[in-house]
C-alpha positions in Angstrom: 0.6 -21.9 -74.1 3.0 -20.8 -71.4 3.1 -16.9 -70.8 5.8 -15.4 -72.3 6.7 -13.7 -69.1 7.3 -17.1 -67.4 11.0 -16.7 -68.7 14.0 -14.3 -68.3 14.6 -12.4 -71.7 16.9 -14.6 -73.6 17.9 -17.2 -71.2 14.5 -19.7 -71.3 14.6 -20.2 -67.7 11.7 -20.0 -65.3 11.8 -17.2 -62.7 12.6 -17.5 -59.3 9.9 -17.4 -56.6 9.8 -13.7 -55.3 12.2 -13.9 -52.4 10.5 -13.2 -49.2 10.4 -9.7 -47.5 12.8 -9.1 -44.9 10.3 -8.0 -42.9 7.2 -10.7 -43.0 8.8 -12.2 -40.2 8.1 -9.2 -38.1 4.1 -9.0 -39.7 1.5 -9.2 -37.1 0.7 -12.7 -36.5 3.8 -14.0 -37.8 6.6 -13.7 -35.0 10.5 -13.2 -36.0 12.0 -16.5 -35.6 14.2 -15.8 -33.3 11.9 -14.7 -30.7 10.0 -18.1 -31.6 12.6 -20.1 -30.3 12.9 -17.5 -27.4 9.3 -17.9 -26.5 9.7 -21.9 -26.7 12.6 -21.5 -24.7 11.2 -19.5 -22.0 8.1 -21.5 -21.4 10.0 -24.5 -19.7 11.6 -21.9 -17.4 8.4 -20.4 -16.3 6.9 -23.7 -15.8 9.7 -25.2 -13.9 9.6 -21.9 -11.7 6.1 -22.7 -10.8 6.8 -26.2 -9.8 9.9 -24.9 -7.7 7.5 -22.4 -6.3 4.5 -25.2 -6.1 6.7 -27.6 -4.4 8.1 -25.1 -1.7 5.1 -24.3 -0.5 3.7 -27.8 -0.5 6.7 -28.0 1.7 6.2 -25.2 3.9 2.1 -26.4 4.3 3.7 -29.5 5.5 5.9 -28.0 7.9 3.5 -25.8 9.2 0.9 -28.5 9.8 3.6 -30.9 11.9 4.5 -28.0 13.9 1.3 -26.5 14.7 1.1 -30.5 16.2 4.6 -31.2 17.6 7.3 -28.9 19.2 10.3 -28.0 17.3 12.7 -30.1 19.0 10.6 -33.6 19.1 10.0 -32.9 15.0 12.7 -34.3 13.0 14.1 -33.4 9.2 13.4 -37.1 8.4 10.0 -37.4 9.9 9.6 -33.9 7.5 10.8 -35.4 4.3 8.7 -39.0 5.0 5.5 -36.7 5.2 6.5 -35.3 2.0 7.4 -38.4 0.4 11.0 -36.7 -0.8 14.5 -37.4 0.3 16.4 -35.5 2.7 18.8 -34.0 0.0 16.0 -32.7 -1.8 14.2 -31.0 1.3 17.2 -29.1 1.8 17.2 -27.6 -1.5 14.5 -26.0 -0.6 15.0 -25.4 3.0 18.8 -25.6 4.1 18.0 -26.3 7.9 15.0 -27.5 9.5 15.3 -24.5 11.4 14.8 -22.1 8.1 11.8 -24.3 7.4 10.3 -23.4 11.0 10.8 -19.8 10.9 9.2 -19.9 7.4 6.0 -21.0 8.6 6.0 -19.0 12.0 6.3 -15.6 9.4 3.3 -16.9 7.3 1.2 -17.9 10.8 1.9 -14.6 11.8 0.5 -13.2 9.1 -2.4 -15.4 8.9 -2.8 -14.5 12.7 -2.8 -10.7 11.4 -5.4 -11.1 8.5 -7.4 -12.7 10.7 -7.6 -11.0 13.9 -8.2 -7.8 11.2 -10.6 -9.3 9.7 -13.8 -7.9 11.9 -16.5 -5.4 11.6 -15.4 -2.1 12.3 -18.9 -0.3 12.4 -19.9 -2.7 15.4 -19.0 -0.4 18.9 -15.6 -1.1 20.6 -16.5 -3.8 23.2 -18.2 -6.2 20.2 -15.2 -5.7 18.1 -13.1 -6.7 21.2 -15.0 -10.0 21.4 -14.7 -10.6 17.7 -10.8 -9.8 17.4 -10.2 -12.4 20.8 -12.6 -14.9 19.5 -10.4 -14.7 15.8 -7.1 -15.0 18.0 -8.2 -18.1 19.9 -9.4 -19.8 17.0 -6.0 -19.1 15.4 -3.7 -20.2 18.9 -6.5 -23.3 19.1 -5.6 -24.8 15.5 -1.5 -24.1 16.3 -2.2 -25.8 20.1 0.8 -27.3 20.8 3.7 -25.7 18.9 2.1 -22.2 19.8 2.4 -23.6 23.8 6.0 -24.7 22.9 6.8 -21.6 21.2 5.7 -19.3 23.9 7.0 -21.0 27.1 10.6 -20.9 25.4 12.9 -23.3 23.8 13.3 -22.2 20.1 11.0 -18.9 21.2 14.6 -17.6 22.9 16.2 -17.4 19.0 16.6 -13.9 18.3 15.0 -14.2 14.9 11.9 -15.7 15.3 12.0 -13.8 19.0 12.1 -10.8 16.6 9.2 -12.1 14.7 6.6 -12.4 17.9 7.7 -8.9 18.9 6.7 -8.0 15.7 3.8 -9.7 15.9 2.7 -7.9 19.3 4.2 -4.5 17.8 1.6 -5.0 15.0 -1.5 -5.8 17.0 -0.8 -3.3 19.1 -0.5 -0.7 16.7 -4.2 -1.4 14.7 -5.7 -1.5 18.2 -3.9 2.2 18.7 -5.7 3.3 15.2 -8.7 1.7 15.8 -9.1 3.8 19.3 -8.5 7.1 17.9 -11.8 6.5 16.1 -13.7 6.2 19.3 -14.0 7.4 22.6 -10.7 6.0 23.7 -9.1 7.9 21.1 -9.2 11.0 23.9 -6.0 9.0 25.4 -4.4 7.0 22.5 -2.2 8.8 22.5 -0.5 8.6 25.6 2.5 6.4 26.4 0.8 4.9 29.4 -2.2 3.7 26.9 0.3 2.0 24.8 2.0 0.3 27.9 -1.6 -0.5 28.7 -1.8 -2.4 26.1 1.0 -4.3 26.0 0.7 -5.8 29.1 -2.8 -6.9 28.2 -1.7 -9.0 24.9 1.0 -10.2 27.3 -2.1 -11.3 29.6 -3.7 -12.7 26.6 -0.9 -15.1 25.6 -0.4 -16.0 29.3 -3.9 -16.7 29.7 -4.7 -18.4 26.0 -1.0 -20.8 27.2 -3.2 -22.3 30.9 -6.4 -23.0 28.7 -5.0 -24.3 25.5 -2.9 -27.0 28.1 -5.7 -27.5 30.7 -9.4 -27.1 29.0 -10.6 -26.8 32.3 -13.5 -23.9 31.8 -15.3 -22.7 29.0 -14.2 -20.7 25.8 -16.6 -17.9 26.8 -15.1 -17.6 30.3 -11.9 -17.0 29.0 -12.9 -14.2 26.3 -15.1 -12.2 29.3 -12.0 -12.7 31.3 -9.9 -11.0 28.9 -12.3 -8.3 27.6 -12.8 -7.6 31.4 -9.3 -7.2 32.1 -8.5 -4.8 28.8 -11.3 -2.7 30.0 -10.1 -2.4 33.3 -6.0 -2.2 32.1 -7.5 0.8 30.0 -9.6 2.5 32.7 -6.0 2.8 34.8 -4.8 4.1 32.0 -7.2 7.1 31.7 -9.6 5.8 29.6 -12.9 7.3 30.0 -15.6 4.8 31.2 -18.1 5.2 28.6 -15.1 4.7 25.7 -17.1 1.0 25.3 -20.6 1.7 24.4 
């Protein structure tokens, strides 16, 4: 027997499925379908934006490895896309000039040089952090041999932006070395001009120095560090420092 109230009164036909709430689309669980089909839409955006972002800095690794190798004038942007295995057209995409490409990876070997001379142990006493920070910076100018000797001695070094971005570099070392003395002994005369000039002539010394070795090889890693943590405490002792600011 069917149920009576299967049926409209008087008309004997069956009753319409309840319609659906305007608002189960928005239940928990249950998305609005419109933002359904935003949320498919948007996923192939985000992933493309991670393979632009992927394949830029495949690029910019590959840059950076040929010119830590090669100087910037003997590297070419075909000898860059071949070692990508992608066409010209596309490398410029990313990178509209081989020269954009360069100063890319000079700003993230800077940095890298940063993190890395930083990275020491500050509870050891000044002359053993000394050691530590010089022996981070020639590992760093050691694995970038030959574009950091082509860098320095001039050639692309002269353009005013990536000039800009060794001055910064200096400016920066400079400046943790000026904090990290006004937690010590030294920090007595940090804060004089003459300290600061101090030490600016001494990274110039460094890079100077680190330039002769990295070309010739001709004495021993350790020989050069002593040299140069010699030479800072001696820059620094013209400068006022006091003599026991090393202990």
């Amino acid at each position: 027997m069917v149920n009576s109230n299967s049926y409209r009164a008087g008309s004997g036909a069956a009753l319409r499925p309840p319609r659906r709430s305007r608002y189960a689309a928005t239940m928990p669980g249950r998305p609005p379908r419109a933002t359904s089909r935003r949320r498919r839409a948007a996923a192939p955006r985000r992933r493309v934006r991670l393979e632009l972002d992927a394949r830029r800095a495949q690029l910019l690794a590959i840059g950076r490895a040929i010119f830590s190798e090669r100087a910037y004038d003997d590297v070419s942007v075909d000898e860059l896309a071949r070692a990508a295995g992608i066409s010209k057209g596309l490398l410029y995409h990313y990178f509209p000039t081989k020269r954009d490409l360069y100063v890319a990876g000079l700003r993230a070997t800077a940095a890298e040089l940063i993190d890395r001379t930083g990275a020491i142990d500050r509870t050891q006493p000044p002359i053993d952090r000394v050691r530590a920070g010089l022996d981070a910076f020639l590992d760093h100018v050691s694995a970038h041999a030959p574009g950091f000797i082509a860098l320095m001695r001039g050639g692309v070094g002269s353009d005013p932006e990536i000039a800009e971005i060794i001055a910064d570099t200096r400016a920066q070392l400079i400046e943790r070395m000026l904090r990290d003395a006004g937690a010590t002994p030294l920090g007595a005369v940090a804060h004089r001009p003459i300290f600061r000039i101090a030490l600016r002539s001494w990274i110039g010394a460094v890079e100077a120095a680190s330039i002769d070795w990295l070309a010739t090889r001709d004495c021993p890693r350790t020989d050069l560090r002593e040299l140069l943590v010699a030479l800072l405490i001696a820059t620094l002792t013209a400068a006022g420092a006091p003599a026991t600011s090393w202990r």
